[in-house]
C-alpha positions in Angstrom: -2.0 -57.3 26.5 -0.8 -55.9 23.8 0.0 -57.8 20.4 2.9 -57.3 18.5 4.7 -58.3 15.2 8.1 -60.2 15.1 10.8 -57.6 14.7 10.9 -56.1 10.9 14.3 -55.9 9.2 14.3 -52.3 7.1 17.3 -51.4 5.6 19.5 -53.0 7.9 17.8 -51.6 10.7 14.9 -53.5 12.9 11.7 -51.9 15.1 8.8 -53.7 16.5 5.6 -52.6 14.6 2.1 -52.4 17.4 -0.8 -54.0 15.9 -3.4 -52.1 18.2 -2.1 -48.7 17.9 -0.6 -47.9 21.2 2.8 -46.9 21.0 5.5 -46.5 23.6 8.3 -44.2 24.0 10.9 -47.1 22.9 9.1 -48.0 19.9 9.7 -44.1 19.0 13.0 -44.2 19.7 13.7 -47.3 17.2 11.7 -45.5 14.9 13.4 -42.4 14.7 16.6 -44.4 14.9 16.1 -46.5 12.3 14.5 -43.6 10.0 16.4 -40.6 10.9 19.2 -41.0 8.0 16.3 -40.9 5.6 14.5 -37.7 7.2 18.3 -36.1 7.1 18.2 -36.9 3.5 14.7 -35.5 3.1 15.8 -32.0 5.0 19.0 -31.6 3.2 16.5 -32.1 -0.1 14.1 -29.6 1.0 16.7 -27.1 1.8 18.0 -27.7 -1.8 14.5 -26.7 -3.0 14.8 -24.0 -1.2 17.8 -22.4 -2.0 16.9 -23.4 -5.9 13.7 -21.3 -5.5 15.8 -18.3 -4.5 18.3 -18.2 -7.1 15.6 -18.6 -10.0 13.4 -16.3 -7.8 14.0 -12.6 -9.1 14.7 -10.2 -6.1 11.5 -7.5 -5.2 13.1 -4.0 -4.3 10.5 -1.5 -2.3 10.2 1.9 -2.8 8.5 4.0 -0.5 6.8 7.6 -0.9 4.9 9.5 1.2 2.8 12.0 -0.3 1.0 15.2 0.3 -2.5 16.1 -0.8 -2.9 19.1 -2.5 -4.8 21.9 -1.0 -6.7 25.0 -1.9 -7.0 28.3 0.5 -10.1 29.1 1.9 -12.0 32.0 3.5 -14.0 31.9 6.5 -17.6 34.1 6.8 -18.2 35.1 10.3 -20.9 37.2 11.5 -19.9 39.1 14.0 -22.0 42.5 15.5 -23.6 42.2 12.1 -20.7 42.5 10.3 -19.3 40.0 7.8 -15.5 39.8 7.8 -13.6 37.0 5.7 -11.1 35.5 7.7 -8.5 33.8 6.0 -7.8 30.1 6.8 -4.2 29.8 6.6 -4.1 25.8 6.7 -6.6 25.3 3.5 -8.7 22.0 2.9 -7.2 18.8 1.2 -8.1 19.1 -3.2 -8.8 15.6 -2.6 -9.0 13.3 0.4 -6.5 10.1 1.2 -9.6 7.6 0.9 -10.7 9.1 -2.1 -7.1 8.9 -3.6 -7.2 5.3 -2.7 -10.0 4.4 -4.6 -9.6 6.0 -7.1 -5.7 4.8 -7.6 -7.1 1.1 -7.1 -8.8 1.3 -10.9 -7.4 0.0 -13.2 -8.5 3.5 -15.4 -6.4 5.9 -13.2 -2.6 4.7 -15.1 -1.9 5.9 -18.4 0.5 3.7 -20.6 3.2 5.7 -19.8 3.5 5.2 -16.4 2.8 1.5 -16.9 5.9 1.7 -19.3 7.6 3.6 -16.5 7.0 0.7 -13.7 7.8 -2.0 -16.2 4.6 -3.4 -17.0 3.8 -4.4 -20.8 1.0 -3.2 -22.1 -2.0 -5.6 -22.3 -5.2 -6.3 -21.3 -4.8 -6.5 -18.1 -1.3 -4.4 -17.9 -3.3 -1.3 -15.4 -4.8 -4.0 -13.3 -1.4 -5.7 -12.8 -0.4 -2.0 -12.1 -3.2 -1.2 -9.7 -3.2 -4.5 -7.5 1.0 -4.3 -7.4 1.4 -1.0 -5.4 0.3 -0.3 -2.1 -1.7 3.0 -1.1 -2.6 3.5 2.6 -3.0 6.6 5.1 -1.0 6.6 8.0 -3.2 7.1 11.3 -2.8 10.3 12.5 -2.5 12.5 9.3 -5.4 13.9 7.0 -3.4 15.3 4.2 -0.7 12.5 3.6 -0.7 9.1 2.2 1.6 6.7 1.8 2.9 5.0 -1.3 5.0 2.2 -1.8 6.0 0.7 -5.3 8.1 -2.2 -6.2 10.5 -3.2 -9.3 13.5 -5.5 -10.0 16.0 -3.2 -9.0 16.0 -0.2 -6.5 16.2 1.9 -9.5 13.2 0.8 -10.7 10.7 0.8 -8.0 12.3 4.4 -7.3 11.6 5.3 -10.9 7.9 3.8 -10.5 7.3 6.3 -7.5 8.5 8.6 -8.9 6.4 8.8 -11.9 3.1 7.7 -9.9 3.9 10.5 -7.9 4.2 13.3 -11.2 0.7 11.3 -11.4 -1.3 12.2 -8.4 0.3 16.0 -9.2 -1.2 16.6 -12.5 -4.2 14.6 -11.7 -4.9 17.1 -8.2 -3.8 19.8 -10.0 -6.8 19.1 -12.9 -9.0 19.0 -10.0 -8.2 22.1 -8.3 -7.9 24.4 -11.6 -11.7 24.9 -12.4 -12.0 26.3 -8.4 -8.8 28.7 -9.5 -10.4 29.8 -12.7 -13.6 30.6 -10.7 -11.6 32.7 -7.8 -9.7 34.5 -11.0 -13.4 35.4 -12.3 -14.5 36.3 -8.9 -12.0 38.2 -8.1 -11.7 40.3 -11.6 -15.4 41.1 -10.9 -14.6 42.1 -7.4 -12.1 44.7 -8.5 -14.2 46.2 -10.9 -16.6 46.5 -8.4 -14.4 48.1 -5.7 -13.4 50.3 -8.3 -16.4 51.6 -8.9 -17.5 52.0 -5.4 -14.4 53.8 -4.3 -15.2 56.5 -7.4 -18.8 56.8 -6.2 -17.1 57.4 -2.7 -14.9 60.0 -3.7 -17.6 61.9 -5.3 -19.6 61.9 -2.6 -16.8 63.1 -0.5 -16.4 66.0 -2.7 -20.4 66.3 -2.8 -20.4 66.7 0.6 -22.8 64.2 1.2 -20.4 62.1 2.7 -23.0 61.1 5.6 -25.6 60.1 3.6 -27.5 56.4 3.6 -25.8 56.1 0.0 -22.2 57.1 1.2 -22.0 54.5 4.4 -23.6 51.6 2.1 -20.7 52.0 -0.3 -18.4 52.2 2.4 -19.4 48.9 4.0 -19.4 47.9 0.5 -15.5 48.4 -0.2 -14.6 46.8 3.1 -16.4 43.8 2.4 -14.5 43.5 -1.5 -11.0 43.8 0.1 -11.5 41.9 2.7 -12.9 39.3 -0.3 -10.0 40.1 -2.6 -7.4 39.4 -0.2 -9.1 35.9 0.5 -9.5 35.2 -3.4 -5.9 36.3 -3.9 -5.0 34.2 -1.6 -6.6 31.3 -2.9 -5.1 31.9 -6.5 -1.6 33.0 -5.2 -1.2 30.1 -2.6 -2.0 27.4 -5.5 1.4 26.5 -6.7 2.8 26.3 -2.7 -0.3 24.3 -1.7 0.7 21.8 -4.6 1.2 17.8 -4.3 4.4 17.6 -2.6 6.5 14.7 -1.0 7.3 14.9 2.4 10.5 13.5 2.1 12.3 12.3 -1.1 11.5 9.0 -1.9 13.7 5.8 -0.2 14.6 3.2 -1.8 16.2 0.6 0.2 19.4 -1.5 -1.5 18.0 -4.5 0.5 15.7 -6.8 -1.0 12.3 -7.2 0.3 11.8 -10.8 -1.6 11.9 -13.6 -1.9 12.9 -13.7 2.1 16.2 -16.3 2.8 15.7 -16.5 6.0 11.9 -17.8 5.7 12.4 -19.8 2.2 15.7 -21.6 4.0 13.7 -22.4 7.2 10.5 -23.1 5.3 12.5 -25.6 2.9 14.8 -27.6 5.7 11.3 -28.0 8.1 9.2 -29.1 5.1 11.9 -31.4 4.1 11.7 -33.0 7.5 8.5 -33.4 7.4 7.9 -35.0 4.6 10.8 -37.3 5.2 9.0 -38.2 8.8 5.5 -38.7 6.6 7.4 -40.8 4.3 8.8 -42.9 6.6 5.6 -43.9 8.6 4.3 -44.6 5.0 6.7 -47.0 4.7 6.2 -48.4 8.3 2.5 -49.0 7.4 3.3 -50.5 4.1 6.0 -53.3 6.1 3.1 -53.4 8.8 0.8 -54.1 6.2 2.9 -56.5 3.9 3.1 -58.7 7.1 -0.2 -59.1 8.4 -0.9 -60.2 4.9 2.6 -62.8 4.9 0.7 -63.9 8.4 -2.8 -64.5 7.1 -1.6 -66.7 4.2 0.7 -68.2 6.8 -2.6 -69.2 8.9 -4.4 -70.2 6.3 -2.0 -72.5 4.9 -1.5 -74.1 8.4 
């Protein structure tokens, strides 16, 4: 048996409370009916939230880069019937690596105040951490030398400009990195031509010597093979510098669509959070009518 309350008026509008908990389907259905102009109410109020949050709400624009690593030319030694040729390696090997460009764009260090000016960030103490946490670095599977940036800003305009100048950024900074291994292959190879010129005199006097097959004679040869084979790999490292430079792989997009705050989610997450709340309301206000009359009832008893 189950024990119920007398009918409770509410507005107008009655429903049969349960004392034990159990609940049937009809006592739902008077619930909902007697509540659902209030939990209409509550929707339309959360949706007006909602749409309040995305007027005041500035709009996010994205800006997307992807990026290049710099690279330097190298030389391969190979031994080969006791010989040792240098073997150019045409694709070169990545100044600095994606993860390493990562990390090191995720301190707070790595943005001068100009580029924070550039992205729109007042300077402060904590203006390069803002900086540092608010763009996105990540390597896309697949690809060793590339990385992909994306930036953000009030307008299209701005994020693009923020790219941009991040971009001119990892550029210089590569290029600071790669120039003490291009002043070293300079020095190299002005040492390298000095010596080929001097062993291609001491081979042309020998040739007029006659002694052209002596031990002296082939060790010098062997000698001026080497250094061009050595110069061409140095000038290729020095020459191929400003080609093997941070580049973009594309120019940078900037979509005219903003990325936040989201309609779509903000309207849905506003009308259901409405309704919700207007549903928890109402069985607040149940329990408090539930509760108000079992108290009515025990004073009722007692004074009986």
């Amino acid at each position: 048996m189950k024990n119920t309350h007398p009918d409770l008026q509410n507005k107008g509008q009655s429903y049969r409370v349960i004392d034990d908990g159990e609940i049937s389907l009809i006592d739902i259905l008077r619930f909902l009916k007697g509540t659902y102009k209030f939990i209409l109410i509550a929707g339309l109020v959360g949706l007006g939230v909602a749409v309040a949050y995305l007027v005041v709400t500035p709009k996010q624009y994205e800006a997307i880069a992807q990026i290049a690593m710099a690279q330097i030319g190298t030389a391969n030694n190979n031994n080969n019937n006791n010989n040792n040729n240098n073997n150019i390696n045409p694709l070169g090997v990545n100044i600095e690596e994606p993860p390493l460009l990562i990390s090191r764009l995720s301190s707070p260090t790595s943005f001068p105040p100009q580029v924070l000016g550039i992205c729109g960030i007042d300077e402060g103490a904590d203006s390069a951490a803002i900086l540092s946490k608010s763009i996105k670095l990540m390597s896309p599977k697949g690809v060793a030398n590339v990385v992909e940036l994306k930036t953000f800003g009030k307008s299209p305009e701005a994020a693009l400009t923020c790219a941009q100048a991040i971009f001119e950024l990892i550029k210089t900074t590569q290029a600071q990195i790669v120039a003490p291994y291009i002043a070293d292959a300079k020095i190299k190879l002005d040492d390298d031509d000095e010596r080929l010129a001097k062993a291609k005199d001491l081979a042309a006097k020998a040739d007029k010597s006659g002694s052209a097959i002596g031990v002296a004679y082939l060790s010098t040869r062997d000698e001026i093979r080497f250094l061009l084979d050595e110069i061409t790999a140095l000038k290729n490292v020095v020459t191929s510098n400003q080609s093997r430079a941070t580049r973009l792989i594309a120019p940078i997009y900037a979509s005219d669509t903003p990325i936040a705050p989201k309609k779509r989610v903000a309207l849905a997450a506003g009308l259901f959070g409405g309704l919700m709340l207007g549903l928890l309301l109402a069985l607040a206000r149940q329990l408090w009518v539930k509760l108000k009359a079992d108290v009515q009832e025990q004073e009722q008893e007692r004074a009986a």
